[in-house]
C-alpha positions, -999 to 999 in steps of 0.1 A, spaced: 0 0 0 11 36 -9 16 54 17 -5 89 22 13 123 7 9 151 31 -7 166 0 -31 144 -4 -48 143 35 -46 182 35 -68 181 1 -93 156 18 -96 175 47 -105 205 21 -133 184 4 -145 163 30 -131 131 15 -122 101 28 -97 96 54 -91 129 52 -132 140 61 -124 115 92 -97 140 104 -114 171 100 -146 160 117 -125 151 145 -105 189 142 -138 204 141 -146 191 172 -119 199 195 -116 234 174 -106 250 209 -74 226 213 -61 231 184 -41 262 187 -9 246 192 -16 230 161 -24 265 142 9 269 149 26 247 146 17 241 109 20 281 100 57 276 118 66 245 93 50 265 65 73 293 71 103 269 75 95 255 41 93 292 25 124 302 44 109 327 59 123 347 88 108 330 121 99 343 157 111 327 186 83 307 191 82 295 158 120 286 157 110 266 190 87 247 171 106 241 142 136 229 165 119 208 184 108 185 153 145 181 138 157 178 177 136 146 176 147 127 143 128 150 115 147 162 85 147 192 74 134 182 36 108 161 59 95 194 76 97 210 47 74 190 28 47 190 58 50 228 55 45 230 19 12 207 27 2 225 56 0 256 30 -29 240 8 -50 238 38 -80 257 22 -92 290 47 -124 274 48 -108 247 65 -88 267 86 -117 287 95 -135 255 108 -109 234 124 -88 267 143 -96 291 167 -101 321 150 -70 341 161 -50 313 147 -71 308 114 -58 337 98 -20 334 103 -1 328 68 37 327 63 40 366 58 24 366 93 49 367 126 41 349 166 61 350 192 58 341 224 50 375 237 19 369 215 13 341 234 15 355 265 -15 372 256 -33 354 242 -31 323 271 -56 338 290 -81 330 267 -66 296 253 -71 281 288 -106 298 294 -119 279 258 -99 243 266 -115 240 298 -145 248 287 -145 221 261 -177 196 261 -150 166 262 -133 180 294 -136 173 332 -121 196 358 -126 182 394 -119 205 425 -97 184 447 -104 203 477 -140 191 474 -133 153 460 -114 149 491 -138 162 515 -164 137 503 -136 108 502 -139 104 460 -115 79 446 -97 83 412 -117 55 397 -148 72 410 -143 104 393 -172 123 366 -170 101 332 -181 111 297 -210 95 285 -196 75 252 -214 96 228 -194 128 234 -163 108 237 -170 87 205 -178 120 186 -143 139 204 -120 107 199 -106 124 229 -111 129 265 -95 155 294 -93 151 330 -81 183 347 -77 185 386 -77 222 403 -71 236 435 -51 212 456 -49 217 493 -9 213 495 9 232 472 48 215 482 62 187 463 48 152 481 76 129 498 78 98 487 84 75 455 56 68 429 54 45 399 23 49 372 16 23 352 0 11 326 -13 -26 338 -35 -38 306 -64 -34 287 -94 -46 273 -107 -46 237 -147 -39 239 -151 -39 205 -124 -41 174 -117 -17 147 -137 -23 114 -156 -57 108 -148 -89 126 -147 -104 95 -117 -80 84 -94 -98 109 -78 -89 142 -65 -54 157 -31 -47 163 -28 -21 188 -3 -1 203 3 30 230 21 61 231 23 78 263 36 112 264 45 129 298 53 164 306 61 177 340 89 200 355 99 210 324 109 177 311 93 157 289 96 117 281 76 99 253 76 60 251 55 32 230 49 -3 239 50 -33 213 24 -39 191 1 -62 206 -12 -87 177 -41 -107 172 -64 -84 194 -96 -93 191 -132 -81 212 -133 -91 243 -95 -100 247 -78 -86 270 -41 -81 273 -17 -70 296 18 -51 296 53 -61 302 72 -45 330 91 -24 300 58 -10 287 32 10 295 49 35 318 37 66 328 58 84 354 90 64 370 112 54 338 117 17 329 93 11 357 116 27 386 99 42 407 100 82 408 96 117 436 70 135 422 77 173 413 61 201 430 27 214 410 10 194 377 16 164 360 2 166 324 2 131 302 -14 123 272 -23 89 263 -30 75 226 -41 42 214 -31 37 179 -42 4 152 -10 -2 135 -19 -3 95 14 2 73 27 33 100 64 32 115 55 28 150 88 41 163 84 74 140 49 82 157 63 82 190 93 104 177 63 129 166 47 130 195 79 132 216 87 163 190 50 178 198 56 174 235 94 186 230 76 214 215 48 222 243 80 223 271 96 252 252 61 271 251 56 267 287 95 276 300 89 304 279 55 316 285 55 304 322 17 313 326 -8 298 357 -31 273 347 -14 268 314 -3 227 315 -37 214 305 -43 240 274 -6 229 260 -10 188 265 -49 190 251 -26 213 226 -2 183 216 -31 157 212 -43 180 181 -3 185 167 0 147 168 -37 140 154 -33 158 121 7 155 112 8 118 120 -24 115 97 4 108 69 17 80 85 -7 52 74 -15 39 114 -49 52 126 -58 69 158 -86 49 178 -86 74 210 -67 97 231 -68 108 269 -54 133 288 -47 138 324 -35 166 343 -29 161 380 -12 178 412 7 159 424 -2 167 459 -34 151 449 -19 117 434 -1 117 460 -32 114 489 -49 87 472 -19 63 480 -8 76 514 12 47 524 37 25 510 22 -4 492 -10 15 488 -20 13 449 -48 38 432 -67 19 401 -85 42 374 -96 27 344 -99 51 310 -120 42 277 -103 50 242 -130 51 210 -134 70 182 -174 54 178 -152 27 158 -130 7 180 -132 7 218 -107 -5 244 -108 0 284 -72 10 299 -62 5 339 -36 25 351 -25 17 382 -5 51 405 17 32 435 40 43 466 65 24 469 85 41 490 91 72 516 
């Protein structure tokens, strides 16, 4: 199978067509993420018309050939990025970011002012849950009791954010934590059953502190509904590297968590992607350094990742994203030993798998 141009998606997107109307009903949807993405595309556009870039969108551009991207490779996204039509842009940006073109300059003192409003729309999104911790832990409410989406929205989204606010301790917890990752369950496989058997596979992208780490697991084969399967002790961590357990950092947490059906895609050049988006998202917030600003940049690195890995030939099931204090993770296991069990659902009204993520102490 040939693989998709970049030209080609960007000109479905514009007529509806195909894969291509699949993505853009998606965009559409979660219109008030997808900022990062404006961006990001008019920075690679302006790259591939070497054009004089800002700060922010030399940041951008960096952080893409920092993580394995050639420079002919961003070039040629750029160029594609470029036929988007302004009708499309219109109807999958936010407005401020539809009209940007390459003879157009932002920096991150443009940013700055515009965050306020970025993280008023993203936590407003219909696909969004912000708990107040101070009240959840008044009235004793677990992680894997916490508000759900009904499937509809989610199904319609393809995406789904958890945002806690407000934590009562504002210090860096003591102790060591690992979260992981522990299996998951297919409800119901991509496609026809009579088209054969999944073959799934996760990226999970983490940001907090300022650092960032990105890791996939194996492709799982042979997944059909109702299997479940679980993870290896290399896979499927979240926070503590290789599975080692971790301190937490003072303040937020942010992860993002995709499920992808491996088609004729490099794996290993979707995780770089979405290690490049994320590489990306740490430079904006060093550099920006505004409150409340995590969740609005990782719901911002779900959109990057949706559209530019479109051209890869692997398909995007479902996403989540969390963003956490850690002061908060870090009450629901007060003890060592103690383990915290939530349990996320990934669909995009095609497939559908259940994920558990486990958060543990292990140690003060």
């Amino acid at each position: 199978m040939v693989a998709r141009t970049p030209e080609r998606i960007v000109q479905d997107m514009g007529e509806r067509r195909g894969r291509g109307a699949k993505l853009r009903a998606k965009l559409e949807k979660n219109r008030d993420r997808n900022w990062l993405l404006a961006l990001t595309t008019h920075s690679l556009g302006k790259f591939a018309e070497k054009q004089r870039l800002s700060d922010l969108e030399q940041t951008l551009v960096s952080a893409f050939l920092d993580n394995g991207y050639s420079e002919d490779e961003l070039r040629k996204l750029g160029e594609a990025s470029e036929l988007l039509s302004q009708d499309a842009r219109q109807a999958v940006y936010p407005a401020r970011f539809a009209r940007l073109d390459v003879k157009s300059s932002y920096s991150f003192d443009d940013l700055r002012k515009d965050a306020p409003e970025i993280v008023r729309s993203t936590l407003e999104m219909p696909n969004l849950t912000a708990v107040d911790v101070g009240k959840a832990h008044s009235e004793r409410t677990s992680v894997r009791n916490l508000p759900r989406l009904d499937r509809r929205t989610l199904a319609e989204h393809g995406a789904e954010f958890l945002v806690t606010q407000n934590p009562d301790v504002q210090a860096a917890p003591s102790g060591f934590f690992t979260i992981k990752a522990t299996q998951f369950r297919c409800n119901d496989e991509t496609g026809a059953d009579f088209f054969g058997s999944d073959e799934p596979y996760w990226i999970f992208g983490t940001l907090a502190d300022g650092a960032t780490v990105t890791t996939r697991s194996r492709i799982f084969g042979n997944v059909d509904t109702g299997n479940t399967r679980t993870f290896n002790s290399a896979d499927g961590s979240i926070w503590g590297a290789n599975g080692q357990a971790q301190r937490f950092p003072e303040g937020q947490i942010g992860t993002l968590i995709q499920l992808w059906e491996h088609d004729h895609g490099d794996p290993e050049k979707i995780r770089a992607a979405v290690a490049a988006a994320f590489a990306g998202a740490a430079g904006v917030l060093a550099a920006t350094g505004v409150a409340a600003w995590i969740a609005a940049v990782v719901a911002g690195v779900g959109a990057v990742v949706q559209q530019l890995l479109a051209f890869l030939d692997d398909d995007l099931i479902g996403e989540q994203t969390f963003v956490f204090h850690t002061a908060t993770l870090a009450k629901q296991v007060p003890n060592v030993g103690n383990t915290q069990t939530m349990t996320r659902r990934f669909t995009d009204g095609d497939g559908d798998y259940t994920l558990t993520i486990v958060t543990t102490r292990t140690g003060n």
